[in-house]
N, CA, C and O atoms as a Tripos MOL2 file, in Angstrom:
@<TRIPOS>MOLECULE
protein
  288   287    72     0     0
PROTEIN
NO_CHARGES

@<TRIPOS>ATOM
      1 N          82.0360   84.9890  101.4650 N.3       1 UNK1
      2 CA         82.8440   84.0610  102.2210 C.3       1 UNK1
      3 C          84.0910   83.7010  101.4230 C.2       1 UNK1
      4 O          83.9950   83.7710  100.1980 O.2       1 UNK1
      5 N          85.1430   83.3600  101.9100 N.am      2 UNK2
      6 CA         86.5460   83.0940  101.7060 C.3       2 UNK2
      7 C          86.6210   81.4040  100.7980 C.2       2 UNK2
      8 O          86.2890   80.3720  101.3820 O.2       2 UNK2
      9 N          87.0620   81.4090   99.4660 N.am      3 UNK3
     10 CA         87.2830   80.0600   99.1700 C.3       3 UNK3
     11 C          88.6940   79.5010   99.8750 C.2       3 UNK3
     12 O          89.7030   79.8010   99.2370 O.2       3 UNK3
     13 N          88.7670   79.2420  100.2880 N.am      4 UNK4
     14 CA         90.3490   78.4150  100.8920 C.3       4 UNK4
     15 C          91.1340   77.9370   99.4160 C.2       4 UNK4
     16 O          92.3420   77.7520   99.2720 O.2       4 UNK4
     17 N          90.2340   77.8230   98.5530 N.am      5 UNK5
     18 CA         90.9010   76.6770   97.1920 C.3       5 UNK5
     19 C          91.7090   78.1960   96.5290 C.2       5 UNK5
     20 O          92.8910   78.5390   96.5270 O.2       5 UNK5
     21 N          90.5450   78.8110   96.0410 N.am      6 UNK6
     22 CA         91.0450   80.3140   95.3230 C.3       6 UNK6
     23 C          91.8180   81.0210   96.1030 C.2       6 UNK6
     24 O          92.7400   81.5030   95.4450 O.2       6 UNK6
     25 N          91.8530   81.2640   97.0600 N.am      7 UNK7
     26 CA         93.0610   81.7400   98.0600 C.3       7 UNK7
     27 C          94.4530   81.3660   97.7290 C.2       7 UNK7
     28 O          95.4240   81.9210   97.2150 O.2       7 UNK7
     29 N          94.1220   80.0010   98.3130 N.am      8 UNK8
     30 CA         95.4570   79.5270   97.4610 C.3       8 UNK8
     31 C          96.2090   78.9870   96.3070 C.2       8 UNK8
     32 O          97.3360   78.5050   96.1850 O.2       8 UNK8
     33 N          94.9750   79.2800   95.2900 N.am      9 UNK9
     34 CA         95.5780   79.4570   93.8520 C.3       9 UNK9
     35 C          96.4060   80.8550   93.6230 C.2       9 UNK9
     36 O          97.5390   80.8520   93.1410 O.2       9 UNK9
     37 N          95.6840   82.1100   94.0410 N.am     10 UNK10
     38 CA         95.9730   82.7650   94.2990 C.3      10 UNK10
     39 C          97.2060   83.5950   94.5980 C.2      10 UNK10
     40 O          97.7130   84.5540   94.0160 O.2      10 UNK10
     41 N          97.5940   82.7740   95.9250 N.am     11 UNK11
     42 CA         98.7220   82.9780   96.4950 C.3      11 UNK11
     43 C          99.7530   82.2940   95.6660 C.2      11 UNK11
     44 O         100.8440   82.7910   95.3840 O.2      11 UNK11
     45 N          99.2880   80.9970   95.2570 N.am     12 UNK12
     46 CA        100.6760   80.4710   94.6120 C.3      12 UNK12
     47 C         100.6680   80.4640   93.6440 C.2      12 UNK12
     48 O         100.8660   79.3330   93.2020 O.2      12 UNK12
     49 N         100.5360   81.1620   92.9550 N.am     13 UNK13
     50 CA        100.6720   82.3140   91.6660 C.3      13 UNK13
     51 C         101.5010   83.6110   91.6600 C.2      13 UNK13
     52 O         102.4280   83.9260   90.9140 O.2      13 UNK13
     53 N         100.6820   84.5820   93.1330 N.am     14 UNK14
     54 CA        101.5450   85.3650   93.3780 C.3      14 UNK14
     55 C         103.1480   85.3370   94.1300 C.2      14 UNK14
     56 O         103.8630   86.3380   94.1530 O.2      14 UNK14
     57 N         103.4190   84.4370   94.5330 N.am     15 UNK15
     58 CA        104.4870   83.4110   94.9100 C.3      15 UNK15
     59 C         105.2680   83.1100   93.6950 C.2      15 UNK15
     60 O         106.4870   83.2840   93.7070 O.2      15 UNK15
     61 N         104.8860   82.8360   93.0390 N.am     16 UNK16
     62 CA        105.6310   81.7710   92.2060 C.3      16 UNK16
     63 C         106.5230   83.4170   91.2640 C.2      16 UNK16
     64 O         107.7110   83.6240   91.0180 O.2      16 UNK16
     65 N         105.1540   84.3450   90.9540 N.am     17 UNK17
     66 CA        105.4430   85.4270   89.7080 C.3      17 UNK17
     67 C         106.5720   86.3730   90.5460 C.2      17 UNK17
     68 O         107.4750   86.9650   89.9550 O.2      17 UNK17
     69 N         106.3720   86.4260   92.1050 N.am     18 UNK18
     70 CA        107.8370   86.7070   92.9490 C.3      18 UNK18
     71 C         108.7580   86.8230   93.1450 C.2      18 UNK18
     72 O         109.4880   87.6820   93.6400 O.2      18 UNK18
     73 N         108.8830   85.1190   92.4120 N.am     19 UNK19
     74 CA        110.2030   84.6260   92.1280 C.3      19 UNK19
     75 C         110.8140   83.7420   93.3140 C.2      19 UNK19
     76 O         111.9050   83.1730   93.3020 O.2      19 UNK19
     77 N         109.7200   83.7590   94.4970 N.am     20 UNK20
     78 CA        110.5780   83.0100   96.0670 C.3      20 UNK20
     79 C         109.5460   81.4450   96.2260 C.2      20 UNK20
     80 O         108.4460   81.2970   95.6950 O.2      20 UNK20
     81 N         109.9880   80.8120   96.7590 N.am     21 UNK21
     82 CA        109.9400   79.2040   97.3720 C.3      21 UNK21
     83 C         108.8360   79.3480   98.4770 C.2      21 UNK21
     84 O         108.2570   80.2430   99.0920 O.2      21 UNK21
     85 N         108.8520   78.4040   98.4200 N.am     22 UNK22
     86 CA        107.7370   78.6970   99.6190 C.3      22 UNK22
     87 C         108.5340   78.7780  100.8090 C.2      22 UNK22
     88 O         108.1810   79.7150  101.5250 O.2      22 UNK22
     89 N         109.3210   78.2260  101.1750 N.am     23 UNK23
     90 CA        110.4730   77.9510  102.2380 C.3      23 UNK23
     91 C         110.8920   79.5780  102.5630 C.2      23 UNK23
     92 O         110.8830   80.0940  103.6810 O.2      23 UNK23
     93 N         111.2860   80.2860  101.1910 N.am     24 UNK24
     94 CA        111.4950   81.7730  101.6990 C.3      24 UNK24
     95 C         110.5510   82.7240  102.5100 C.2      24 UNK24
     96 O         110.6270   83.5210  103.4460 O.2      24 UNK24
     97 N         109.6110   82.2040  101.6370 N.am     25 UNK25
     98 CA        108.1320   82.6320  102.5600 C.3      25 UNK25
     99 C         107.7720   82.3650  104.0690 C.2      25 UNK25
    100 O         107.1040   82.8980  104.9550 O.2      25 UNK25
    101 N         108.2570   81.6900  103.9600 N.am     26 UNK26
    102 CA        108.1220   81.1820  105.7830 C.3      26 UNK26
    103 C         109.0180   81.6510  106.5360 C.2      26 UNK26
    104 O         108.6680   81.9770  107.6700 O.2      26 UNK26
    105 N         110.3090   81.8100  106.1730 N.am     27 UNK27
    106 CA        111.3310   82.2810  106.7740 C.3      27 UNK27
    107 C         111.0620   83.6140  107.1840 C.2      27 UNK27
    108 O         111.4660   84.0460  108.2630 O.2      27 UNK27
    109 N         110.4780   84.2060  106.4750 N.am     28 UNK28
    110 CA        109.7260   85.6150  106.2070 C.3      28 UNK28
    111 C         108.9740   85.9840  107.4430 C.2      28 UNK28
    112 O         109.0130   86.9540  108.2000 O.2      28 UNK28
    113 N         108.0570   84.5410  107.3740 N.am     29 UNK29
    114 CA        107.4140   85.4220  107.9850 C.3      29 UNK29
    115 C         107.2420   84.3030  109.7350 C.2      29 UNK29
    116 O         106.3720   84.5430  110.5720 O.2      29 UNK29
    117 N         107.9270   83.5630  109.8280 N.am     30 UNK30
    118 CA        108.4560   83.0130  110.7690 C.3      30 UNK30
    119 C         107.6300   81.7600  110.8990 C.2      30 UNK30
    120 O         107.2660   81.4240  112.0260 O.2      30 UNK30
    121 N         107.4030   81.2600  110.1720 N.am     31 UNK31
    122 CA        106.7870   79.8050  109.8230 C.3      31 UNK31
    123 C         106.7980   78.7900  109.4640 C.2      31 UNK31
    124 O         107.7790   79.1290  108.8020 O.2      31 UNK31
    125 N         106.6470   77.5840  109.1660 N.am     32 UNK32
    126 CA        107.3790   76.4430  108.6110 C.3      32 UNK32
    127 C         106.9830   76.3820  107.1040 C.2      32 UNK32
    128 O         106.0050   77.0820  106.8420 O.2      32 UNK32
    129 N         107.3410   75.9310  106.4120 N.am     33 UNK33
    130 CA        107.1150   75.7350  104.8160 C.3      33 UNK33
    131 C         105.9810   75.2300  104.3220 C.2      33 UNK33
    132 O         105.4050   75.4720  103.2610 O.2      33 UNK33
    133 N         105.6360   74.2710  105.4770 N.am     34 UNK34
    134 CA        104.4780   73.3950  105.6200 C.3      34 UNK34
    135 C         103.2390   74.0190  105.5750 C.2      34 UNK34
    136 O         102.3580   73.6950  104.7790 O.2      34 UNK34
    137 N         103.1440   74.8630  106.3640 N.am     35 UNK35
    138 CA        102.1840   75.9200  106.9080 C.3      35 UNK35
    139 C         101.8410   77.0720  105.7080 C.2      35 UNK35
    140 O         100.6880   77.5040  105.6780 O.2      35 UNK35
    141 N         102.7240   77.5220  104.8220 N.am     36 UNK36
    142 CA        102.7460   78.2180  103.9780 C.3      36 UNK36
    143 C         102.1600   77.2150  102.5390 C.2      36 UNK36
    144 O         101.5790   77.8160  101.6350 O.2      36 UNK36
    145 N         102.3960   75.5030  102.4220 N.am     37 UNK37
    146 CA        101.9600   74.8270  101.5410 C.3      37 UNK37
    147 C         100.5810   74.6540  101.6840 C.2      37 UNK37
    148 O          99.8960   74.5460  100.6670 O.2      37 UNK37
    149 N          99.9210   74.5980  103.1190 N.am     38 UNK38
    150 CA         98.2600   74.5240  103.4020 C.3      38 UNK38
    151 C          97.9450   75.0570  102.9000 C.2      38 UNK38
    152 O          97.1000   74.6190  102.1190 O.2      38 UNK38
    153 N          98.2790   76.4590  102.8370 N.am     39 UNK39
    154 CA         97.7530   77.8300  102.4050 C.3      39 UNK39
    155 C          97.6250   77.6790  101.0000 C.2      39 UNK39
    156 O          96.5100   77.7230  100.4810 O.2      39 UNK39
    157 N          98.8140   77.4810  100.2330 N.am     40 UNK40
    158 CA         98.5650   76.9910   98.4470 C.3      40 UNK40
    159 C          97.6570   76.3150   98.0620 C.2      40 UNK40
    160 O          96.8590   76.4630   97.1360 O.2      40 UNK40
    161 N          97.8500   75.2260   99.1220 N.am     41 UNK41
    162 CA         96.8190   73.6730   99.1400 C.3      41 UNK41
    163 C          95.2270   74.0980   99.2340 C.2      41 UNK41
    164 O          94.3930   73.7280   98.4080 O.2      41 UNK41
    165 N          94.8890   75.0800  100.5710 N.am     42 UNK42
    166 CA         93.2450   75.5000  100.3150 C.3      42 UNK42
    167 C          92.6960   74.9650  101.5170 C.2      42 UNK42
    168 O          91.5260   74.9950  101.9000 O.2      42 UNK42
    169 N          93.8710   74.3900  102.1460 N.am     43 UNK43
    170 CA         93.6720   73.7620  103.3150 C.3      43 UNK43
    171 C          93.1670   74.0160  104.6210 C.2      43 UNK43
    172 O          92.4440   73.3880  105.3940 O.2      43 UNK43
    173 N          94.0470   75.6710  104.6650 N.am     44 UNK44
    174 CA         94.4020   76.3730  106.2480 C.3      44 UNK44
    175 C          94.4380   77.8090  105.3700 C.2      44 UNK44
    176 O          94.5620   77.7320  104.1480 O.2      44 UNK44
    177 N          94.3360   79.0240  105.9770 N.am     45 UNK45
    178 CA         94.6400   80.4970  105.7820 C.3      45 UNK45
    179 C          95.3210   80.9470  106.6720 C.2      45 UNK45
    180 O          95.4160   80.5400  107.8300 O.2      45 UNK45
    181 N          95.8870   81.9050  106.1210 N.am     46 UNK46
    182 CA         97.0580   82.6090  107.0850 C.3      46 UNK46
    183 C          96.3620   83.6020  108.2030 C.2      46 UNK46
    184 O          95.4540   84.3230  107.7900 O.2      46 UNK46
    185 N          96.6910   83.6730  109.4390 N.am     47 UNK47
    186 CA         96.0820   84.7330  110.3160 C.3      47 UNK47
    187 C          95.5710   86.1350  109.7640 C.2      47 UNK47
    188 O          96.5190   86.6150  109.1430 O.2      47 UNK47
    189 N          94.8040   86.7430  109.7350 N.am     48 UNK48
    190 CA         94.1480   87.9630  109.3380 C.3      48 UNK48
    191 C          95.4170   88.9420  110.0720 C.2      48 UNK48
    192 O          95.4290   90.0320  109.5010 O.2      48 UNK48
    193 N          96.7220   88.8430  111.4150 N.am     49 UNK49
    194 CA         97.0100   89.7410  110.9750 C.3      49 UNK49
    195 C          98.6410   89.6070  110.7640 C.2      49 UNK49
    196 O          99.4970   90.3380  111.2620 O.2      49 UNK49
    197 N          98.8620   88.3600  109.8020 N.am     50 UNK50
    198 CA        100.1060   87.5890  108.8360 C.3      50 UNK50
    199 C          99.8430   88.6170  107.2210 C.2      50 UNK50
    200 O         100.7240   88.9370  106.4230 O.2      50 UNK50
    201 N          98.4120   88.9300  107.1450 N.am     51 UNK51
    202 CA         98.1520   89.3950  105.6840 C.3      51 UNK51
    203 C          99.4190   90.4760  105.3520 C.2      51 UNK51
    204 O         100.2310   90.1350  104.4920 O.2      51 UNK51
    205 N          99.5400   91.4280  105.8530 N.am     52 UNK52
    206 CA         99.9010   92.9700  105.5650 C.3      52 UNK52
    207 C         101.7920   91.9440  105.3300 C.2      52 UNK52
    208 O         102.4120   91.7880  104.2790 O.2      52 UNK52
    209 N         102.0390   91.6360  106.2420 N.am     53 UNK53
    210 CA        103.6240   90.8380  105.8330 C.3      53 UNK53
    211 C         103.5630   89.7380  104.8490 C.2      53 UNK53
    212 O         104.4650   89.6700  104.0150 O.2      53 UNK53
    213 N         102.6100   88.8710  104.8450 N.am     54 UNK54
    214 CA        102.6550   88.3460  103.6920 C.3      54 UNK54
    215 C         102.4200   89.0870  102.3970 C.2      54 UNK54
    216 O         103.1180   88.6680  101.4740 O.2      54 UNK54
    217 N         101.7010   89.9720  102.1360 N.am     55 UNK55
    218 CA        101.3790   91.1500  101.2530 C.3      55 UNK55
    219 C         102.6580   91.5340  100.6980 C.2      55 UNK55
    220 O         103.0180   91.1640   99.5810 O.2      55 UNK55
    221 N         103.5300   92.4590  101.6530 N.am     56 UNK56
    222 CA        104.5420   92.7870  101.5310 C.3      56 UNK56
    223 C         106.0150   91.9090  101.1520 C.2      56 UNK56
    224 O         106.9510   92.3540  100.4880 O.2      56 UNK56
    225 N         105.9230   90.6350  101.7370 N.am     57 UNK57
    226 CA        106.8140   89.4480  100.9100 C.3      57 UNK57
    227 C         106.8820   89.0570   99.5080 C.2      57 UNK57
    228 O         107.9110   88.7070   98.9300 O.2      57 UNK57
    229 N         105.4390   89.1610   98.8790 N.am     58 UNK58
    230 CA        105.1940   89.0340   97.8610 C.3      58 UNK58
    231 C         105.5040   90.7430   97.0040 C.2      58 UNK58
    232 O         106.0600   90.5850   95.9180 O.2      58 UNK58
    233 N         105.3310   91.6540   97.2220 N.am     59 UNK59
    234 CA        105.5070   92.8330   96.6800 C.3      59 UNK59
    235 C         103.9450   92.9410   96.2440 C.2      59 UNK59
    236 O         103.7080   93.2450   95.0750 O.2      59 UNK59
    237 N         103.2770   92.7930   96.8040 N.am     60 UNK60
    238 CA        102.0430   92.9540   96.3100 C.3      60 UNK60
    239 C         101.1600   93.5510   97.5210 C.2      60 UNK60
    240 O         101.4420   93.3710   98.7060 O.2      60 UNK60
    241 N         100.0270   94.3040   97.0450 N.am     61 UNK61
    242 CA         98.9660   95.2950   97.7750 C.3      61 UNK61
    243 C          98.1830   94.1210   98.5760 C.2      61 UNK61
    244 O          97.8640   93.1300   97.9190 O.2      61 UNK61
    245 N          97.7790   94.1800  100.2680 N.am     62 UNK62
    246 CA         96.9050   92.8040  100.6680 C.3      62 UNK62
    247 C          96.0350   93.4620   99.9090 C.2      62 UNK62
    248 O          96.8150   93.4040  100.8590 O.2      62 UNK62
    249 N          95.1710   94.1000   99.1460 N.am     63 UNK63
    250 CA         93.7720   93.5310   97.9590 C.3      63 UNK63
    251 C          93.9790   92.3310   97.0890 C.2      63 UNK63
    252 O          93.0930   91.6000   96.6480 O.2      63 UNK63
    253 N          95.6030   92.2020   96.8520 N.am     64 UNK64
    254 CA         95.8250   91.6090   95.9000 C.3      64 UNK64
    255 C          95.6270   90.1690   95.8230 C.2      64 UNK64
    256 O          95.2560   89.5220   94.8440 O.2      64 UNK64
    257 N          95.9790   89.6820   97.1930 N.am     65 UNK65
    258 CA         95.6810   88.4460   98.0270 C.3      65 UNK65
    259 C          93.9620   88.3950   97.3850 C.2      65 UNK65
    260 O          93.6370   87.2140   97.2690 O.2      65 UNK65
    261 N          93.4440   88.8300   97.1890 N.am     66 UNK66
    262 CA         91.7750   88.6350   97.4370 C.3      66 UNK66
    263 C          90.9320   89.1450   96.2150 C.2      66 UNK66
    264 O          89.7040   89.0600   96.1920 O.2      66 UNK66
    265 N          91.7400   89.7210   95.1290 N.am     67 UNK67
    266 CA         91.1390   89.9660   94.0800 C.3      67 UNK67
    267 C          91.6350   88.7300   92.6580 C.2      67 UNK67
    268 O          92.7240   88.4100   92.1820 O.2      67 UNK67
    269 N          90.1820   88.3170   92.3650 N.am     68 UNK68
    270 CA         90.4990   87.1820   91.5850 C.3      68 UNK68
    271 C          91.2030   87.6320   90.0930 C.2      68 UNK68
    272 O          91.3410   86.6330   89.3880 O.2      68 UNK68
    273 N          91.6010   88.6720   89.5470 N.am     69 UNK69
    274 CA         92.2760   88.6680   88.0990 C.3      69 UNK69
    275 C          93.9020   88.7150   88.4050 C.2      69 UNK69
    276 O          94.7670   88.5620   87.5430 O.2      69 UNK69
    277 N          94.1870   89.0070   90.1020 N.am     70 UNK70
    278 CA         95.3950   89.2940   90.3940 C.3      70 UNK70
    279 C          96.3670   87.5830   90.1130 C.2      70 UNK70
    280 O          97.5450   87.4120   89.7980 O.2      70 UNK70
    281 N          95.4670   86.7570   90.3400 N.am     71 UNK71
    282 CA         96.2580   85.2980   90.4460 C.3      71 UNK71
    283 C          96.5790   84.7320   88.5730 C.2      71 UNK71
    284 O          97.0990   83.6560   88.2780 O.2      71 UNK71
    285 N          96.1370   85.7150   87.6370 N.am     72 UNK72
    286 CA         95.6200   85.1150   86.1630 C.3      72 UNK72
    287 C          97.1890   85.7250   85.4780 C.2      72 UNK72
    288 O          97.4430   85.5700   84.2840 O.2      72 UNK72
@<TRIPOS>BOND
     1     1     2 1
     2     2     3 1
     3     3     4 2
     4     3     5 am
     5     5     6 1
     6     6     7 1
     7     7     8 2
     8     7     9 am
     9     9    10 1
    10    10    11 1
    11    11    12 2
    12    11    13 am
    13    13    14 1
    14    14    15 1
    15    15    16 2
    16    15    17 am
    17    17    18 1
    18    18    19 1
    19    19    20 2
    20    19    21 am
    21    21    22 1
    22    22    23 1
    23    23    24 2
    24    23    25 am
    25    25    26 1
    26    26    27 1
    27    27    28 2
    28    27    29 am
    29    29    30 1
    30    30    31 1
    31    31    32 2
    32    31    33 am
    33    33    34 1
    34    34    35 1
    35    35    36 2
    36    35    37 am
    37    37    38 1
    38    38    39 1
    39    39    40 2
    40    39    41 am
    41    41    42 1
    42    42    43 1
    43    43    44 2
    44    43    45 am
    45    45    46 1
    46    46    47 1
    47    47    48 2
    48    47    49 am
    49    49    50 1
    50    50    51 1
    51    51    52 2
    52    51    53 am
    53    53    54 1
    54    54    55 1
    55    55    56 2
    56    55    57 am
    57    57    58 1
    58    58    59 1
    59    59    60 2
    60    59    61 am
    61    61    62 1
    62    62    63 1
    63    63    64 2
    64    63    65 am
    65    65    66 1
    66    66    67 1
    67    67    68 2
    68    67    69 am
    69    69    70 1
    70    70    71 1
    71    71    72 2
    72    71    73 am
    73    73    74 1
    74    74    75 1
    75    75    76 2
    76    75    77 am
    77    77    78 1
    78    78    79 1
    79    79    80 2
    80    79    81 am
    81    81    82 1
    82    82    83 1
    83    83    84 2
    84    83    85 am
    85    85    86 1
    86    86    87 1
    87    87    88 2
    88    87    89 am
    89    89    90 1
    90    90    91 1
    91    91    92 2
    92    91    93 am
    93    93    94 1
    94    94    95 1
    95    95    96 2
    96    95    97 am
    97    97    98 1
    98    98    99 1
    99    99   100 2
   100    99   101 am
   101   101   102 1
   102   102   103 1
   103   103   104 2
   104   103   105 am
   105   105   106 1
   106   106   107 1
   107   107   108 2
   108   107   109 am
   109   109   110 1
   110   110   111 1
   111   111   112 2
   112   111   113 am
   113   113   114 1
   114   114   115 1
   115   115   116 2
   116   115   117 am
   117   117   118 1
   118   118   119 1
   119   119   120 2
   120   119   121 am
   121   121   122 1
   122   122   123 1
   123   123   124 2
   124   123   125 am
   125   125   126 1
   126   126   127 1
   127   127   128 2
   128   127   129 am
   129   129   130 1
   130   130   131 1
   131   131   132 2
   132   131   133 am
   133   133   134 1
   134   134   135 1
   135   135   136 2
   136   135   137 am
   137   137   138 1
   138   138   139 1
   139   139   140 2
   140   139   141 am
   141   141   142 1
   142   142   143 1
   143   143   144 2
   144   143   145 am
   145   145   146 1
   146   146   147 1
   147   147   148 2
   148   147   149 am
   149   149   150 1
   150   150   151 1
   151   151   152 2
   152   151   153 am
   153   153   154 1
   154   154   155 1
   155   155   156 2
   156   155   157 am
   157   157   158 1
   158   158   159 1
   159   159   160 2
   160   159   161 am
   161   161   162 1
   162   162   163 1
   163   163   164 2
   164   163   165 am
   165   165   166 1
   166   166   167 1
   167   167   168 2
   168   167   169 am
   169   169   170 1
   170   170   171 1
   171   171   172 2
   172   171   173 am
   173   173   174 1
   174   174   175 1
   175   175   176 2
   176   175   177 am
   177   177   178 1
   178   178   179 1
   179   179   180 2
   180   179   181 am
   181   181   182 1
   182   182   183 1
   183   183   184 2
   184   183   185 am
   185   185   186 1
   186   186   187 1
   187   187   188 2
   188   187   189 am
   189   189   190 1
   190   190   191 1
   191   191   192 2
   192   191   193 am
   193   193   194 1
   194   194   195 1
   195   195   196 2
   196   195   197 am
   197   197   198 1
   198   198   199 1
   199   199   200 2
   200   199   201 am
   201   201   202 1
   202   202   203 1
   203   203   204 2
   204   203   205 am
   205   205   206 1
   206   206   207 1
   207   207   208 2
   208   207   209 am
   209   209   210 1
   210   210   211 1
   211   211   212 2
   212   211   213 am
   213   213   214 1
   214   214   215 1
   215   215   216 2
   216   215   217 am
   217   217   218 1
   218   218   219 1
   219   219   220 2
   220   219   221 am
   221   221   222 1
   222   222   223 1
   223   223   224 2
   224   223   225 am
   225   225   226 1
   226   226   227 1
   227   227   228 2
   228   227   229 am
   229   229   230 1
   230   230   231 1
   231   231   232 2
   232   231   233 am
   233   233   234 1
   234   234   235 1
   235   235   236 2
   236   235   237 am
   237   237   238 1
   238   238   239 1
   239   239   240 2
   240   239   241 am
   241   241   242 1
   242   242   243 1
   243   243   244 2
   244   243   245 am
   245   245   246 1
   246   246   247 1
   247   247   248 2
   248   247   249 am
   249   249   250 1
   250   250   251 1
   251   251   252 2
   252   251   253 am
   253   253   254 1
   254   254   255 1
   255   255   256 2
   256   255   257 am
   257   257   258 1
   258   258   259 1
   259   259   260 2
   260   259   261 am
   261   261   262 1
   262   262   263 1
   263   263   264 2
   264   263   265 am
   265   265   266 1
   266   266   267 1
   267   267   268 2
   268   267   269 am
   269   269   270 1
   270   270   271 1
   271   271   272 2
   272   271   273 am
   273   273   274 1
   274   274   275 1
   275   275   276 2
   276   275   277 am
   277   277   278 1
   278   278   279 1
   279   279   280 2
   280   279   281 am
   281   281   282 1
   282   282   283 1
   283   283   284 2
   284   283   285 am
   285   285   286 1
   286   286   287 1
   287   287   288 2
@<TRIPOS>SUBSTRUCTURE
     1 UNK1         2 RESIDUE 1 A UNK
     2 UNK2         6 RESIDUE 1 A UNK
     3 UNK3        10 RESIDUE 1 A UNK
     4 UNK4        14 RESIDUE 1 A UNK
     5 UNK5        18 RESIDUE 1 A UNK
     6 UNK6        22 RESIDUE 1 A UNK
     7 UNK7        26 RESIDUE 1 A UNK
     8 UNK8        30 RESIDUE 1 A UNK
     9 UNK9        34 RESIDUE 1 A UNK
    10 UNK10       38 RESIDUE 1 A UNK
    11 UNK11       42 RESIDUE 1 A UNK
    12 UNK12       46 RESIDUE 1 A UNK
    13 UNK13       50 RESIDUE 1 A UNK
    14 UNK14       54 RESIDUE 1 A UNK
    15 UNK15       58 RESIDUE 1 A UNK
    16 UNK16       62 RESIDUE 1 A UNK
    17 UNK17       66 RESIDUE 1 A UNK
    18 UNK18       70 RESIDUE 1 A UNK
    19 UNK19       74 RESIDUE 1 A UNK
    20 UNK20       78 RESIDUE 1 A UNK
    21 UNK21       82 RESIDUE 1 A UNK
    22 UNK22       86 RESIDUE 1 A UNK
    23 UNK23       90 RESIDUE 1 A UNK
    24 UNK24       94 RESIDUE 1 A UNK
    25 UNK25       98 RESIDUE 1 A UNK
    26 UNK26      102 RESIDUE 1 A UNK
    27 UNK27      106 RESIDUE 1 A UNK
    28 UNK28      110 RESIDUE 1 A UNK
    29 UNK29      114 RESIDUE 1 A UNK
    30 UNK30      118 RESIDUE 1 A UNK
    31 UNK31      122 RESIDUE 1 A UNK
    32 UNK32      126 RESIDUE 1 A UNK
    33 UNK33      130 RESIDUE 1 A UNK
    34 UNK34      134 RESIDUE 1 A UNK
    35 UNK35      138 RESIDUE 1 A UNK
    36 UNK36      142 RESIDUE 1 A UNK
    37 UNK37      146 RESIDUE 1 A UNK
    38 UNK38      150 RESIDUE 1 A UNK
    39 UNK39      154 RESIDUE 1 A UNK
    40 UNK40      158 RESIDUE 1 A UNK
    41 UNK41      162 RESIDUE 1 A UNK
    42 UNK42      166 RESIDUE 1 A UNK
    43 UNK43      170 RESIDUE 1 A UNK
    44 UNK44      174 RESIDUE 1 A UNK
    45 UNK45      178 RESIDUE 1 A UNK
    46 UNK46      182 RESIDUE 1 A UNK
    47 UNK47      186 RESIDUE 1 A UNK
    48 UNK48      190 RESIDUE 1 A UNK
    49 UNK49      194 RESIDUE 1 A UNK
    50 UNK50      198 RESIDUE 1 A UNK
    51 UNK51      202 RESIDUE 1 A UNK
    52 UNK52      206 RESIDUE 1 A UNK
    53 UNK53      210 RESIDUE 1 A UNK
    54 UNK54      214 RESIDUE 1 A UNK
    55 UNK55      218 RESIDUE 1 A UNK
    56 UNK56      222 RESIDUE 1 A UNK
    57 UNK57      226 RESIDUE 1 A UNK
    58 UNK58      230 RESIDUE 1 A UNK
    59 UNK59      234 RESIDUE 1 A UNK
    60 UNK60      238 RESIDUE 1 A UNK
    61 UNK61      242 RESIDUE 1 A UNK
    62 UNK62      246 RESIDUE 1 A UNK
    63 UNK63      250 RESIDUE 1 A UNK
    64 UNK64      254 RESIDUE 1 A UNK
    65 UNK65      258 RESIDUE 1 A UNK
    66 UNK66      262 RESIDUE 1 A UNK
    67 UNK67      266 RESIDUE 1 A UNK
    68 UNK68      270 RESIDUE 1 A UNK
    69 UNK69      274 RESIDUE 1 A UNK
    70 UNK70      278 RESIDUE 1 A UNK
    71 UNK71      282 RESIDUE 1 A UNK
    72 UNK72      286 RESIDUE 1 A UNK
């Protein structure tokens, strides 16, 4: 099962090592900033099929989203 918390450690790690805002991220992928902070937060997850573009925003493989040494 999916931690929501590690997800979005995860993500905002791979975010951050990117180099983009969260704000860019959304713009990206047509979302509010807010919506992209849940996701950091552990709150909310992104649609199963947001992964492959969020994947690709980040420059990263969707495994990468989901493998825990990728966020370290």
């Amino acid at each position: 099962m999916l931690n929501t918390e590690e997800f979005g450690r995860r993500l905002s790690s791979l975010r951050r090592r990117s180099g983009k805002k969260q704000r860019q991220i959304a713009e990206e992928l047509g979302l509010t900033p807010q919506a992209v902070s849940k996701w950091e937060r552990g709150l909310s997850c992104p649609d199963i099929l947001m992964l492959d573009e969020l994947a690709s925003s980040l420059g990263v493989p969707i495994a990468a989203l989901f493998e825990k040494n990728e966020a370290r």
